[in-house]
VOPAGU-2260 file (C-alpha; in pm, 1 decimal, decimal comma):
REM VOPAGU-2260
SITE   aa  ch    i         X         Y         Z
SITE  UNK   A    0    3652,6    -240,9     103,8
SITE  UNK   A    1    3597,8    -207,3    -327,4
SITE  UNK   A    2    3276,7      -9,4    -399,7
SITE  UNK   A    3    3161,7    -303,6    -550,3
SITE  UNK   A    4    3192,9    -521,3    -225,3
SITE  UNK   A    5    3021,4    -227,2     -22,2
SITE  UNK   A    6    2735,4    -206,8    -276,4
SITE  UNK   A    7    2676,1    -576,3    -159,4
SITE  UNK   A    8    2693,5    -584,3     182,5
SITE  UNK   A    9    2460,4    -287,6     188,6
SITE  UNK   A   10    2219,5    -503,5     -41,7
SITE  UNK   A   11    2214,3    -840,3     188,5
SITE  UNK   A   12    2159,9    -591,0     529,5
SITE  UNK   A   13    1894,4    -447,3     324,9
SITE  UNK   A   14    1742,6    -812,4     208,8
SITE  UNK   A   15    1791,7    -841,1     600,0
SITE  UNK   A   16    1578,5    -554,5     714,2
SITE  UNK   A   17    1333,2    -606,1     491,5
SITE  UNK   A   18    1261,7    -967,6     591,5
SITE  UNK   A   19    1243,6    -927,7     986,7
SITE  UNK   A   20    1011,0    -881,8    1209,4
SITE  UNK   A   21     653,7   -1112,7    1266,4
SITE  UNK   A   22     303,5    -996,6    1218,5
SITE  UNK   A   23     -75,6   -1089,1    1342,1
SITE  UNK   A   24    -378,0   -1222,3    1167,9
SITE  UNK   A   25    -584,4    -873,6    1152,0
SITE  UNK   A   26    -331,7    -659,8    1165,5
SITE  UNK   A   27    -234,1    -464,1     787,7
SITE  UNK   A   28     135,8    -437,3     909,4
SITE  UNK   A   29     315,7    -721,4     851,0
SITE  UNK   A   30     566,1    -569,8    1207,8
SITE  UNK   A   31     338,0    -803,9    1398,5
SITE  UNK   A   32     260,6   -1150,7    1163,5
SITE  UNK   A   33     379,6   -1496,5    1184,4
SITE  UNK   A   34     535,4   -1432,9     796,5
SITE  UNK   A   35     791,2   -1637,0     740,4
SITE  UNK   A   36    1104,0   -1442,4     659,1
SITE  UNK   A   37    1200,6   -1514,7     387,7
SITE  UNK   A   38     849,5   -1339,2     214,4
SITE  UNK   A   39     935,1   -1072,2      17,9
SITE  UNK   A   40     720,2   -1026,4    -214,8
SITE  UNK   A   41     309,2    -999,2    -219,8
SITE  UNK   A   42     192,5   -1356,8    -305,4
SITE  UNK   A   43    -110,3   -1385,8    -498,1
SITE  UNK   A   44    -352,1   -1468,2    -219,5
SITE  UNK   A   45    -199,8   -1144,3     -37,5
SITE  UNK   A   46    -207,0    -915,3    -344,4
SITE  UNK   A   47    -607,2   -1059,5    -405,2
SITE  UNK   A   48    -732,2    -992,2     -76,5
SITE  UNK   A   49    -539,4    -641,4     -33,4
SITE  UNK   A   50    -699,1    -519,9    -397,3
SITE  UNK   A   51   -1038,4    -648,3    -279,6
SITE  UNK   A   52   -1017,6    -465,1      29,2
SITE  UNK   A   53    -863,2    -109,7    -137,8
SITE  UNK   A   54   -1149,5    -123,6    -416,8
SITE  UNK   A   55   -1415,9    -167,0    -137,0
SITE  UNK   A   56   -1260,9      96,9      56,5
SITE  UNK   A   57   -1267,1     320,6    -298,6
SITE  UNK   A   58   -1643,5     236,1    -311,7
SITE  UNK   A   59   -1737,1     355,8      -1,7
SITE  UNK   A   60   -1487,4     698,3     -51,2
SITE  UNK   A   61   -1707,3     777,3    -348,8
SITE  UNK   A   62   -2008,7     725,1    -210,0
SITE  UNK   A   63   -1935,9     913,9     118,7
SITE  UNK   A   64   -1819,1    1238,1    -142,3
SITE  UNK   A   65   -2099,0    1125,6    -444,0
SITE  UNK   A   66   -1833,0    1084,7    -673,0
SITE  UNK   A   67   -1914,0    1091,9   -1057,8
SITE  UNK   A   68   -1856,6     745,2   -1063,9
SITE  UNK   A   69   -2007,1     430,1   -1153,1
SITE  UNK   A   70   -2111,9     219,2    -898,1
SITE  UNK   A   71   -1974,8     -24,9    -810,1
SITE  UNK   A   72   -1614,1      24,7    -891,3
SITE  UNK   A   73   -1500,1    -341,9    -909,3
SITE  UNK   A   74   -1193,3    -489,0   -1054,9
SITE  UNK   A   75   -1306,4    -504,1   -1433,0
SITE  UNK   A   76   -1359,3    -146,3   -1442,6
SITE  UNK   A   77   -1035,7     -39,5   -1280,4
SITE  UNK   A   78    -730,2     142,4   -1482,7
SITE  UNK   A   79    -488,5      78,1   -1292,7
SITE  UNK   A   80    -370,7     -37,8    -959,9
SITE  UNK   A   81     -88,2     -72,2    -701,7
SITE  UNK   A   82     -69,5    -297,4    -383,4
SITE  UNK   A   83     225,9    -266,5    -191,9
SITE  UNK   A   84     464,6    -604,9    -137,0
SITE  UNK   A   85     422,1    -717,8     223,5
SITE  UNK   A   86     793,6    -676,8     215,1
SITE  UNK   A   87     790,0    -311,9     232,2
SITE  UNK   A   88     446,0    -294,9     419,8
SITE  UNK   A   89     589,7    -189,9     753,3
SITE  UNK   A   90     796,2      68,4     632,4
SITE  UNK   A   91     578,0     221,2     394,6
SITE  UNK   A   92     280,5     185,1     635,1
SITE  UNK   A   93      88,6     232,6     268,7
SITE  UNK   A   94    -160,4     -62,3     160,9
SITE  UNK   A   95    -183,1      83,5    -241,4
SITE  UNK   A   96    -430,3     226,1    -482,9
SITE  UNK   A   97    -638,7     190,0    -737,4
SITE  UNK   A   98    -738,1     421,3   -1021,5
SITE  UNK   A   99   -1084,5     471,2   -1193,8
SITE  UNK   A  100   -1056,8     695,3   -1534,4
SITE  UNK   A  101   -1207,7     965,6   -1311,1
SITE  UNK   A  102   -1046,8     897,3    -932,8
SITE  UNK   A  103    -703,7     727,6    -765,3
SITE  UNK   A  104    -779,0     619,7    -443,9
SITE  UNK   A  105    -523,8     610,5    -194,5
SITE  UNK   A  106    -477,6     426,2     111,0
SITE  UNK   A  107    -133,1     522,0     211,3
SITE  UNK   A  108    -100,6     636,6     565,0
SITE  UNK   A  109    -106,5     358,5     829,0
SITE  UNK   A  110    -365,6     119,3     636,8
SITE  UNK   A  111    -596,9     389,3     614,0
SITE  UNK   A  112    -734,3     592,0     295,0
SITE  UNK   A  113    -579,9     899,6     290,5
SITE  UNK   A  114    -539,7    1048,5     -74,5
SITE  UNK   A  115    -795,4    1121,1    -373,8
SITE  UNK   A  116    -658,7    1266,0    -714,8
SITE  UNK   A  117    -884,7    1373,9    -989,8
SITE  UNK   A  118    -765,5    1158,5   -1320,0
SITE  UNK   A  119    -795,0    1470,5   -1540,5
SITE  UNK   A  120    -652,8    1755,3   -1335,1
SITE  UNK   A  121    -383,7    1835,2   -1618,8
SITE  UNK   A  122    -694,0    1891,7   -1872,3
SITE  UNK   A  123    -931,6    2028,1   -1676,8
SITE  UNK   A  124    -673,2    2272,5   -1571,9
SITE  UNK   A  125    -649,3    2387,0   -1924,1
SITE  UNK   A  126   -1002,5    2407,3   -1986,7
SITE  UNK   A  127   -1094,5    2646,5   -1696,1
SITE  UNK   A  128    -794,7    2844,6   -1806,8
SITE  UNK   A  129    -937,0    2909,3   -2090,1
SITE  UNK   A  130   -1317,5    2934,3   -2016,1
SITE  UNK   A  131   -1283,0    3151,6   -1636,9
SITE  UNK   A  132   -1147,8    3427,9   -1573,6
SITE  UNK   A  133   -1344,0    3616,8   -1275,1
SITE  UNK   A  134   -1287,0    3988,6   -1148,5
SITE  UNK   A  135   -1109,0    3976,2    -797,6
SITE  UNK   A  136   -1472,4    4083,3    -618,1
SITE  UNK   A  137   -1590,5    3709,6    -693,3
SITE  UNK   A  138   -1323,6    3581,8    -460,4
SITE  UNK   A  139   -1486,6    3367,8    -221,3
SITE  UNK   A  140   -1293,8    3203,2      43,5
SITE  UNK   A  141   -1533,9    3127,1     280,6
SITE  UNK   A  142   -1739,8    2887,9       9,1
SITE  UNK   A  143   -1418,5    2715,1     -68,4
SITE  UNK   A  144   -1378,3    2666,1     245,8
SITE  UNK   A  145   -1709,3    2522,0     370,3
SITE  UNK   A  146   -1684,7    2314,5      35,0
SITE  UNK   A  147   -1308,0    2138,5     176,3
SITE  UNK   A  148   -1414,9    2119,0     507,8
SITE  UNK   A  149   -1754,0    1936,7     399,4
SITE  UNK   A  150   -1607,1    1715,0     180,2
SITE  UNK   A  151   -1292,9    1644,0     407,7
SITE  UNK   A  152   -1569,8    1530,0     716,3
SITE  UNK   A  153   -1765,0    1371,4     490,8
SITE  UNK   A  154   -1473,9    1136,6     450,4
SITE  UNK   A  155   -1403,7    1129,6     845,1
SITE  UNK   A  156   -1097,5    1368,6     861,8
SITE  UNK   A  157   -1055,1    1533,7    1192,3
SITE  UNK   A  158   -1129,2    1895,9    1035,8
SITE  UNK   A  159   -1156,8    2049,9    1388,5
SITE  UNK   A  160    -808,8    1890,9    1502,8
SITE  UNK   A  161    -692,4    2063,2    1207,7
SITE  UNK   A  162    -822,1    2396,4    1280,5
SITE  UNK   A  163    -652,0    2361,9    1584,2
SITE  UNK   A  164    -325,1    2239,9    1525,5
SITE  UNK   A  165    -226,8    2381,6    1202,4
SITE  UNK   A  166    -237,7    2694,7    1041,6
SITE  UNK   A  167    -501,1    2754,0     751,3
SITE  UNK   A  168    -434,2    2873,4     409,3
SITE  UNK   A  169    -677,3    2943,9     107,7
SITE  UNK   A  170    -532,7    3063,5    -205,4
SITE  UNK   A  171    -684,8    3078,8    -588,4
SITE  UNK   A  172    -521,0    2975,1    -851,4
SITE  UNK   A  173    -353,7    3247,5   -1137,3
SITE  UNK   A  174    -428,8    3607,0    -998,6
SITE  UNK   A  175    -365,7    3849,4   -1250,0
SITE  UNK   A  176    -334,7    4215,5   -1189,7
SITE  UNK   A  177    -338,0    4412,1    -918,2
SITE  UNK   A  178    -618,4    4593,4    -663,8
SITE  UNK   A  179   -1011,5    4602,9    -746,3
SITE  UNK   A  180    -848,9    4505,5   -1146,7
SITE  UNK   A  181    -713,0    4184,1   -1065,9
SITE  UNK   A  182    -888,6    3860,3   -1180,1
SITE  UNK   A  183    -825,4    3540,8   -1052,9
SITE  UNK   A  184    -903,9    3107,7   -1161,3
SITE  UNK   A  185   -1142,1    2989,9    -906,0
SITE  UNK   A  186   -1008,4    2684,3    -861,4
SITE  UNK   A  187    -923,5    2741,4    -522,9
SITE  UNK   A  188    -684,4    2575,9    -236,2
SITE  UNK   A  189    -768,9    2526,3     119,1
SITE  UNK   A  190    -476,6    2365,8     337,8
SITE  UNK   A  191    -294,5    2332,1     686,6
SITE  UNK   A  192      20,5    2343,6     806,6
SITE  UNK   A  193     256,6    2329,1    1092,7
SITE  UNK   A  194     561,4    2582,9    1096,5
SITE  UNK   A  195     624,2    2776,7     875,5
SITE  UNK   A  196     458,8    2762,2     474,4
SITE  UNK   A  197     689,4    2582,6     265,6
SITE  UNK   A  198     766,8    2276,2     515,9
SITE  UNK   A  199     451,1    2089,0     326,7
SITE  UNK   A  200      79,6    2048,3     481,5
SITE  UNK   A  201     -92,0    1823,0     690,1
SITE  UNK   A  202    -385,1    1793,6     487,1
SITE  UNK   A  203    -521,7    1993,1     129,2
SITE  UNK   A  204    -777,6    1990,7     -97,6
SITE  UNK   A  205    -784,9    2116,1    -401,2
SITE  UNK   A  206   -1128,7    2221,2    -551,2
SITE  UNK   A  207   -1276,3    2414,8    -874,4
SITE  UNK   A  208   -1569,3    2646,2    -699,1
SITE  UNK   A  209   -1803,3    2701,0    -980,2
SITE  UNK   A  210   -1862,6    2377,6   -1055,9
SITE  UNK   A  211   -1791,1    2218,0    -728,4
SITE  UNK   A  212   -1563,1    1945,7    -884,2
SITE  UNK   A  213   -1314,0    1766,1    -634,5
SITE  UNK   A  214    -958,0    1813,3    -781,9
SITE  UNK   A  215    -748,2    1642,4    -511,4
SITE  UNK   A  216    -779,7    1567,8    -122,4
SITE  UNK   A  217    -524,4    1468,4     114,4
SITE  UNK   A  218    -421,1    1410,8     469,9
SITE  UNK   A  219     -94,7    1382,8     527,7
SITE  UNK   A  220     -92,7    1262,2     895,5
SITE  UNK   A  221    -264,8     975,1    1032,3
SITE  UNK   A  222    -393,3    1130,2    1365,8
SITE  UNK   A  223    -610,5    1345,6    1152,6
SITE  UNK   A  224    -761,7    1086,7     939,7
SITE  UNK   A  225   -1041,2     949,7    1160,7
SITE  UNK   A  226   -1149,9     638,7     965,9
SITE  UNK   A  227   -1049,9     298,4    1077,6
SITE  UNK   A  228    -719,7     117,1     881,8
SITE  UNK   A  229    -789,8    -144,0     658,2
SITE  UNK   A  230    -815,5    -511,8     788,0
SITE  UNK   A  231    -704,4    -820,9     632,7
SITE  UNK   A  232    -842,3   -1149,7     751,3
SITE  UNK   A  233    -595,3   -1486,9     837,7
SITE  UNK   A  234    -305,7   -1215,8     725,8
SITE  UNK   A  235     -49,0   -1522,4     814,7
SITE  UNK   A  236    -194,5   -1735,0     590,1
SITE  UNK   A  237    -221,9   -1506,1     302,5
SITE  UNK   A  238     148,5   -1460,2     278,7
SITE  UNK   A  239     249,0   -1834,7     359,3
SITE  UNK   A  240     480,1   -1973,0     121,5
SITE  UNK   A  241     233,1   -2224,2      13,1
SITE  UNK   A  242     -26,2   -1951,0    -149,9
SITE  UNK   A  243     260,3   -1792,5    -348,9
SITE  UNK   A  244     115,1   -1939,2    -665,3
């Protein structure tokens, strides 16, 4: 068989795989709808009612965390955004995002929300390199810590199936020097993991202490994320041929 020929047989099983399976009316995972199957991409009815439901779901993530946002985010005031095609629903398990100029909300594990970046990490970053630089004695774990775990249950993440199951970590950012000399960024990070460091975390948050600004937040794995998975209504219907316009 020619390279060229496997390339395409490859592409049609993939067309193939991507196009199976049925799915249910409530149900975010197209796996278990009456889609017909030859819907591969979002439709506009689908993409619609899959933003609408990711911005509310935004709305109620910064309110839960009293975001420095403005209320409410809707679609006019959104940067950006990303909604999955039903196509790759099931195997992405990931619903999409939407970005304010201060917050991307993510609701990519199982149809739930399960990420939060800060929009200016990169410059904020630079700013507190330049404006903080504390002695080692101001290291202060156990805030940073109360700080993630607050704002991680505020957000209904299992914080105490964590503690259990995964191994804790707290590091500062940028220690210089060595001993009582040493000086340190408090922009701290509080994570878990299973195994060994370096095989990536279940969940992290990343945090700058002095000002209590959220930097990033993230669970990883859906049995620790608590909240219930997004729910689309008449799912079927939304992704019928006939609302592809």
């Amino acid at each position: 068989m020619t390279r060229t020929r496997l390339k395409f047989v490859l592409f049609v099983a993939l067309i193939a795989v991507l196009t199976d399976g049925e799915a249910s009316g409530t149900d975010v995972l197209p796996s278990n709808t009456n889609t017909p199957s030859n819907v591969i991409v979002a439709t506009a009815s689908y993409h619609k009612e899959a933003l609408c439901l990711v911005t509310r779901e935004a709305n109620r993530v910064a309110q839960e965390l009293q975001l420095p946002e403005q209320l409410p985010i809707i679609d006019t005031n959104l940067v950006r955004s990303y909604i999955t095609p039903n196509g790759m629903l099931r195997f992405t398990r990931a619903i999409g995002n939407v970005t304010t100029s201060n917050y991307t909300y993510y609701v990519s594990v199982d149809g739930k929300f399960s990420f939060l970046e800060s929009a200016h990490q990169d410059s904020l970053r630079l700013k507190w390199f330049t404006e903080y630089s504390w002695p080692i004695s101001r290291l202060d774990t156990n805030a940073a810590y109360q700080l993630a775990t607050q704002w991680l249950a505020d957000v209904s993440m299992d914080v105490q199936g964590l503690n259990r199951d995964c191994n804790l970590h707290i590091r500062p950012t940028a220690v210089r020097g060595e001993g009582a000399t040493a000086r340190f960024l408090p922009l701290y990070w509080v994570y878990w993991t299973k195994g060994t460091e370096g095989q990536g975390s279940m969940a992290s948050v990343g945090l700058f202490l002095p000002t209590k600004t959220l930097l990033q937040l993230r669970v990883e794995n859906t049995q620790y994320i608590l909240r219930k998975p997004l729910q689309f209504t008449n799912l079927d219907l939304l992704l019928s041929p006939s609302k592809k316009q």
